[in-house]
Structures are given as C-alpha cells and as structure tokens.
C-alpha positions as CSV (number, residue, x, y, z in Angstrom):
1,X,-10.4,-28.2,-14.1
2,X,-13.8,-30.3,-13.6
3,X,-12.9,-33.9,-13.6
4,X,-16.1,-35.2,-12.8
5,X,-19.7,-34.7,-11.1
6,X,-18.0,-34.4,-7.9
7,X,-14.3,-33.8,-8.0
8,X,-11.9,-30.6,-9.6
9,X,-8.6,-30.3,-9.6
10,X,-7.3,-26.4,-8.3
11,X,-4.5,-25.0,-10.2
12,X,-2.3,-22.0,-9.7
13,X,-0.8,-19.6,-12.8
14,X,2.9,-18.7,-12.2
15,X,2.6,-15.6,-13.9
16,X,0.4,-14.6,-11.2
17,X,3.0,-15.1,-8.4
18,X,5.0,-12.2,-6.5
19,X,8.6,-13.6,-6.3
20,X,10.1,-10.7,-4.6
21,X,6.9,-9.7,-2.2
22,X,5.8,-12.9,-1.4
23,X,8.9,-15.5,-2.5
24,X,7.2,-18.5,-0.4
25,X,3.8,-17.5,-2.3
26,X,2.5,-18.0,1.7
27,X,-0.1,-15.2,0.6
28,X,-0.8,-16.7,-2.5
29,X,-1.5,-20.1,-0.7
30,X,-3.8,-18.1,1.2
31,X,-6.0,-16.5,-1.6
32,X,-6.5,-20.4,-2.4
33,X,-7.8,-21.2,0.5
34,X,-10.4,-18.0,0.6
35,X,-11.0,-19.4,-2.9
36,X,-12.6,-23.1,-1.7
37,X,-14.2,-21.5,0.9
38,X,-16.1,-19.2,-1.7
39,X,-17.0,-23.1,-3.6
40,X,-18.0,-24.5,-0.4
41,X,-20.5,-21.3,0.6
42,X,-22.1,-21.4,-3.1
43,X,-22.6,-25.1,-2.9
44,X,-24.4,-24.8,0.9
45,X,-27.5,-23.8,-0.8
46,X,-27.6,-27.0,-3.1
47,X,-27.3,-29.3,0.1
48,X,-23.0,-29.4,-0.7
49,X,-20.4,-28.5,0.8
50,X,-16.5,-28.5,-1.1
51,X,-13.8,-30.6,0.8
52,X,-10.1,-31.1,0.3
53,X,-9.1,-34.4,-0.8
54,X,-5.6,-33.8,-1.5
55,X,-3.2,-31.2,-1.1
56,X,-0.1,-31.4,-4.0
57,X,3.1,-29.7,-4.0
58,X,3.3,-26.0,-2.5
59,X,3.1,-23.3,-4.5
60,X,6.3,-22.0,-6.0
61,X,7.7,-19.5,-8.0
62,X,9.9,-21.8,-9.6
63,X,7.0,-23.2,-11.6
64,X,6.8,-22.3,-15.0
65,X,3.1,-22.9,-16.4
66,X,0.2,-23.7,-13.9
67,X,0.5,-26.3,-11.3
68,X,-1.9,-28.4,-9.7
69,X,-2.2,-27.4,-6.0
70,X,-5.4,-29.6,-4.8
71,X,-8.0,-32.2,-5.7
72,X,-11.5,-30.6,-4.4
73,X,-14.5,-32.8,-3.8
74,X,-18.0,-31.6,-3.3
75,X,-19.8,-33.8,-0.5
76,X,-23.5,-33.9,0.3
77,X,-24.0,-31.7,3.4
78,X,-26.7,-31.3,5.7
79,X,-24.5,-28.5,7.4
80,X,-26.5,-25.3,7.9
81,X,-24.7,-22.5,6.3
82,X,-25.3,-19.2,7.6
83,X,-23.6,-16.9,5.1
84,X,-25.6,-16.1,1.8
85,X,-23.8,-16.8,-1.2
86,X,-24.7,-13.4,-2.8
87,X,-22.1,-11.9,0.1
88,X,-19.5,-13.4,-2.2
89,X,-20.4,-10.8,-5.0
90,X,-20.8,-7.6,-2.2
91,X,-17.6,-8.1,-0.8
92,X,-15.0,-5.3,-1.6
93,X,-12.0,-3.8,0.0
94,X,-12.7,0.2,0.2
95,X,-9.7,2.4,0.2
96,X,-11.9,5.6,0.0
97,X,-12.2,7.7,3.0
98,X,-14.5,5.8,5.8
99,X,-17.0,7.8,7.9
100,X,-15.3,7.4,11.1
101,X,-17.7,5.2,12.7
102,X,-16.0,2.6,14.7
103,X,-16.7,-1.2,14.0
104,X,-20.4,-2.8,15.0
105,X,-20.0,-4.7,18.3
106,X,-22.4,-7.1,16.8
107,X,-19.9,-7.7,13.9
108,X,-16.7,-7.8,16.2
109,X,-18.5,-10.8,18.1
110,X,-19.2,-12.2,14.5
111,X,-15.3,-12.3,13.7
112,X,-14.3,-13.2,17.1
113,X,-16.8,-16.4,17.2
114,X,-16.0,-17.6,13.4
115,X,-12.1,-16.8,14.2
116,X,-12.0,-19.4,16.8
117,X,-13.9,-22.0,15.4
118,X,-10.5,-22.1,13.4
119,X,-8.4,-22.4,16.4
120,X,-7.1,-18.2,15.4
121,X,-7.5,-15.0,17.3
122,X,-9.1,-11.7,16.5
123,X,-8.1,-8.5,17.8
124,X,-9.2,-4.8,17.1
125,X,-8.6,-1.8,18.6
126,X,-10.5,1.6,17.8
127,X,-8.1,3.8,20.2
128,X,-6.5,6.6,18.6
129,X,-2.5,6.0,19.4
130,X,-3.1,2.3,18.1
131,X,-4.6,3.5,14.6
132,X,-2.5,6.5,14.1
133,X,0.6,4.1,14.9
134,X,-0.7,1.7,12.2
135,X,-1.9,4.2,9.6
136,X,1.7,6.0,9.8
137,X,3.8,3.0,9.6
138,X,1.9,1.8,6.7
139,X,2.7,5.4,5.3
140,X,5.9,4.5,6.2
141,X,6.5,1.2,4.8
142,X,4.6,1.9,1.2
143,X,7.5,4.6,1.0
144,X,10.5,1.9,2.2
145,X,8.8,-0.6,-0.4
146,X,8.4,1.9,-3.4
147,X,12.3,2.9,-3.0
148,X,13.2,-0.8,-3.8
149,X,13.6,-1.3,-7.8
150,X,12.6,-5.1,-7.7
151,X,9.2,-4.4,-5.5
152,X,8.3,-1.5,-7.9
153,X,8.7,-3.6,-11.4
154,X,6.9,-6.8,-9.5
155,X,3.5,-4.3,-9.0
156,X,4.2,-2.2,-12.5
157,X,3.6,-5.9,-14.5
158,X,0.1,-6.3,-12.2
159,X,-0.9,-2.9,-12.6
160,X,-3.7,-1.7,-14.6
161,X,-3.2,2.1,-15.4
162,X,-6.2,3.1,-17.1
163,X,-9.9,1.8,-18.1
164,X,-9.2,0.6,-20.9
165,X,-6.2,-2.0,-19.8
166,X,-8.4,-3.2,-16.9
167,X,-11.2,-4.1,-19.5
168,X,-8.2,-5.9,-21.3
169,X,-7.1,-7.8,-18.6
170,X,-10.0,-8.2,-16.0
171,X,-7.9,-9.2,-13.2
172,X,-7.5,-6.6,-10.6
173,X,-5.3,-4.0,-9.4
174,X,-6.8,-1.0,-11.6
175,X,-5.8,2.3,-10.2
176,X,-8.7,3.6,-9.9
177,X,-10.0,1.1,-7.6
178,X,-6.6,1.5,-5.6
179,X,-8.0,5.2,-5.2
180,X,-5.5,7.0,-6.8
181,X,-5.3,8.5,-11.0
182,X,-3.3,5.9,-13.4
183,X,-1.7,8.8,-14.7
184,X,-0.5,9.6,-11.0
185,X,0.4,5.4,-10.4
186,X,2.6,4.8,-13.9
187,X,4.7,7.6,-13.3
188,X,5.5,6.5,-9.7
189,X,6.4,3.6,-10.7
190,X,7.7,4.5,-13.8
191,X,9.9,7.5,-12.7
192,X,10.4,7.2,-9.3
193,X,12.9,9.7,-9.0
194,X,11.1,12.2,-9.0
195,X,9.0,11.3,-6.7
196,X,11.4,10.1,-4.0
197,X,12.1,13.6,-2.5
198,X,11.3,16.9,-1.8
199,X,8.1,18.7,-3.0
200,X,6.6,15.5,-5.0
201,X,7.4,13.1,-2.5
202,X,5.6,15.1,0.8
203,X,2.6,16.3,-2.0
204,X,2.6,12.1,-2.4
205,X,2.7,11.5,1.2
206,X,0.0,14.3,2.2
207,X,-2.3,12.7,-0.6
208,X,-1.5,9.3,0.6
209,X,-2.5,9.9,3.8
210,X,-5.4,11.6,3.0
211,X,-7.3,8.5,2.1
212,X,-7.2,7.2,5.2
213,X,-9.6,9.8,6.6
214,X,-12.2,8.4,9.0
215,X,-10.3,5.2,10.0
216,X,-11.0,4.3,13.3
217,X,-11.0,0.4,13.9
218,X,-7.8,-1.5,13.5
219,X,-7.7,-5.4,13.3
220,X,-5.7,-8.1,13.5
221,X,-5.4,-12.1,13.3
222,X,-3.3,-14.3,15.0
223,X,-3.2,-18.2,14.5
224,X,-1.0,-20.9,13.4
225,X,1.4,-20.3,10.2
226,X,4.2,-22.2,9.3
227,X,3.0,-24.6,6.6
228,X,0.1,-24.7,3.5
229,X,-2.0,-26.4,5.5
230,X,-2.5,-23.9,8.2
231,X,-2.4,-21.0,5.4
232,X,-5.4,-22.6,3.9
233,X,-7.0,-22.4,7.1
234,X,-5.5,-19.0,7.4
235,X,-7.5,-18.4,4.0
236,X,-10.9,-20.3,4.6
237,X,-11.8,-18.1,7.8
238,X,-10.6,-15.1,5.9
239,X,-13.4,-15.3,3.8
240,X,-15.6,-16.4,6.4
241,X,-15.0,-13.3,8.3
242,X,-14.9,-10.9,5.0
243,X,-18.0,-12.2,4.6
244,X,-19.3,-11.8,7.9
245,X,-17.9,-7.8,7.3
246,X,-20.1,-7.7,4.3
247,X,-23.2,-8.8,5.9
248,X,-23.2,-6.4,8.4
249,X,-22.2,-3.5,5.7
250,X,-18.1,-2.9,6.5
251,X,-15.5,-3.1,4.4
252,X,-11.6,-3.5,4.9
253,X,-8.6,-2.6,3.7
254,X,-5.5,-5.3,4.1
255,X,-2.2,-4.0,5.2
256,X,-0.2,-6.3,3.5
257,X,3.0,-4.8,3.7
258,X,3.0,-4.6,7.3
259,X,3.3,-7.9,7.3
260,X,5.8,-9.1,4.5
261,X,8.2,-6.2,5.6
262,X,10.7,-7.4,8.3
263,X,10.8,-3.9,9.6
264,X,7.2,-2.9,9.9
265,X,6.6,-6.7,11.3
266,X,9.3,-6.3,14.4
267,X,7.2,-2.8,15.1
268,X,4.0,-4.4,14.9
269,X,5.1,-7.4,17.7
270,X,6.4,-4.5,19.9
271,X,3.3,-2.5,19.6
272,X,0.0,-4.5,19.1
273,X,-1.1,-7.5,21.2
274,X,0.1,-10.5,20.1
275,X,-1.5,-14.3,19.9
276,X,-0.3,-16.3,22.1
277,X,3.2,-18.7,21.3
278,X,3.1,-20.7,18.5
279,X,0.4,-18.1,16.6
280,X,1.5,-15.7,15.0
281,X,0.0,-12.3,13.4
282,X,-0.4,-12.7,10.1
283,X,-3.1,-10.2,9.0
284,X,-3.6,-6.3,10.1
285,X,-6.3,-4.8,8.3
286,X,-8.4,-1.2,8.6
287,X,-12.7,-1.5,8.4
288,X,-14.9,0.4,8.8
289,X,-18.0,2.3,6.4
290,X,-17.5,3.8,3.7
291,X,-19.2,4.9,0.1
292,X,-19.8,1.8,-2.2
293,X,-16.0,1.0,-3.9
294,X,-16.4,1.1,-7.4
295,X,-16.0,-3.2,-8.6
296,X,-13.0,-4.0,-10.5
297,X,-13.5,-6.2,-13.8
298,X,-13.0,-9.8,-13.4
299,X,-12.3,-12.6,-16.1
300,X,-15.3,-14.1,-17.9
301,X,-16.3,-18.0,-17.3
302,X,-18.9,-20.2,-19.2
C-alpha cells in the first residue's frame, strides 16, 4: 500500500500461509524479506535504496485477512549497487535435469563474500557421497511428507494442476513448472493410496529421482535464526545471492523440506558441516546449469 512519495506499508495475505508446513510462517517471513530486497535493487538505479522503518507484529496464521507486517521507506542512496535490476526477472529455480557441471568458483566466491556481509555462512560441497546423501533423503522425506493427510491438503489448495488454472490464478506452484504432468500431481494428491506402495509408488520414486540427473553441487546457509528480524536478514541476502546465481547463469533448486522436517534436519546436523553455535542451517539447496525453466504466471499490477 503506497502511503506516500517515500513510504509503503508491506502486508501479508493469510490465505497464503502454510499452517501445518511452516506454523511459525519463519519461511514466509523470509520470502518478505527477499521481497524488499527486490524494492531496494530496483530503486539503486534511480539513486534509492528501500529501508525498514518499522517492523509490526510477526506473521501468523491466526490472522484472518492481510496484516500489516512493515513500514518501508525509500531513502536517497549514493550506494553503488552492483546487481542489475533485470536479474530480478531471470531468476528461476530449475527442477529439470542440470548438466552436471559443478558450480563456477567465481560464483562460489560471489556467495561466500555477499553471505558474510550478513554476518551468515556459505557452504557447498560438489563430492559425490555428500550429494547423493542429500538427493536421497530429500527422496526420502518428500515420501514421509506426502504420507501425512494434513501436508498433502495444505499443497492440493496451492497447487495449479493444469494451464489453464495457473492462467486463473497467476501465483505459482503450476505442475508443470514443478517438472512433473498435472494429471500425474492431482491424483497424488488426490488418491494417495494408490500411490503409497508397491509398483506406483517405486514407478513414482524412479521418476522422482530421475530429475535430479546431473546434480553435482550442494549448498547450504548457516546464520542467525531465532526471531523476524534475523529471518529478514535471512531473506535479504537470499536474494542477493540468487541473484548473484543468476548473473553468473546457475540456477537452484531449495530443499525445503529438509529443513522443516525434524527428521531429515537431525540427519542433516549429523552429516553436513555446520555454522558455528548460535547459527544455524537454515537453507540446503541444489545449483547448478540447466535448460531455461519454463516462467510461471505471476499476478498483474498497474
């Protein structure tokens, strides 16, 4: 909501929120924060930059319409920006197969440098044992995740099944951009039984798995994570470092549930290196190069 010249007021839509996948909305916080560091980067060229003036109330899922969450203000800047605005419409996850080409040094230094100039860590690790462990328990915990009734009806509301409800909607998650047929999504979520054993379910697997064909960097943030403000920060160098992915032609692919599922978390500690105490890993993603994902539809704005 513009308020003035220089000041907006950021609100969050309930109906958006993901009460059983994300009940603190920590990731939703998150997605703000890569948000007004989107503003700030489209303002650089105009001599601005977009500044917090006021965080409000968390997000929560008890809200029932949408809630202010912060008062932005854009500032004169004589800050020199070095990411180009037009990275913000490039950007893309890619969950088609990647070439196996490992991650740029050049772009690892990139990440590592913008990381800590948020006080968080970057790792990666290209090794085989490390991806294969991650790739297979993210296998793994998709599976664990689908068997649960409450996770599958949470994702069958958000889910666009076909071309014609995505062109509806224009706000994400269509199957096809998820890399798999909308037919083969609706009735997995729709009739679940009979995918959740025997010849469907290992077909699903071996198709599953499939996709993840020339992976060959894994990364992973560290940093500090216990309250909005630090998951702003958390989202601000996010999209710094997306970006930074985008300018030197990678893309990613988030693990999310690697992260919001005790389970797969506890393995993760154990197995990947691990920020120093009171960091903590809050981010595990594939990248690498792939073919150009085909662009989901996005809302309209005057």
């Amino acid at each position: 909501k513009i308020i003035s010249e220089n000041e907006a007021e950021l609100f969050y839509n309930p109906e958006r929120l993901l009460p059983v996948e994300d009940p603190d909305s920590i990731f939703t916080t998150i997605a703000l924060g890569v948000f007004i560091e989107h503003l700030s980067i489209a303002a650089a060229p105009f001599g601005y930059k977009v500044i917090i003036e006021h965080l409000h109330d968390s997000v929560t899922i008890k809200s029932s319409k949408p809630t202010l969450f912060a008062t932005l203000n854009l500032v004169s800047s004589s800050e020199i920006e070095e990411l180009n605005k037009k990275l913000i419409f490039e950007r893309r996850t890619s969950r088609l197969h990647y070439n196996g080409k490992r991650l740029n040094k050049n772009t690892i230094e990139r990440i590592k440098k913008e990381a800590e100039k948020f006080g968080h860590d970057f790792f990666h690790s290209s090794e085989k044992n490390v991806v294969d462990f991650v790739v297979n328990l993210n296998e793994q915990t998709l599976f664990e995740d689908l068997a649960s009734k409450p996770t599958r009806d949470e994702l069958d509301r958000l889910f666009r099944y076909s071309k014609k409800e995505a062109q509806v909607h224009k706000d994400g998650l269509w199957t096809k951009c998820m890399g798999f047929s909308g037919r083969l999504t609706k009735s997995i979520f729709k009739n679940h039984n009979r995918w959740a054993k025997g010849f469907r379910k290992k077909l699903l697997k071996n198709y599953y798995m499939s996709t993840f064909k020339g992976t060959s960097t894994i990364c992973w943030f560290g940093g500090a994570f216990n309250h909005k403000e630090d998951w702003i920060q958390c989202g601000r160098m996010f999209a710094r470092s997306w970006l930074i992915m985008s300018d030197e032609n990678a893309y990613i692919h988030p693990f999310g549930s690697l992260i919001t599922n005790k389970n797969a978390y506890t393995k993760i500690e154990d197995q990947l290196t691990q920020p120093e105490h009171p960091k903590k890993t809050w981010m595990i993603f594939r990248a690498g190069y792939s073919k150009t994902p085909i662009r989901s539809y996005r809302l309209s704005t005057n």
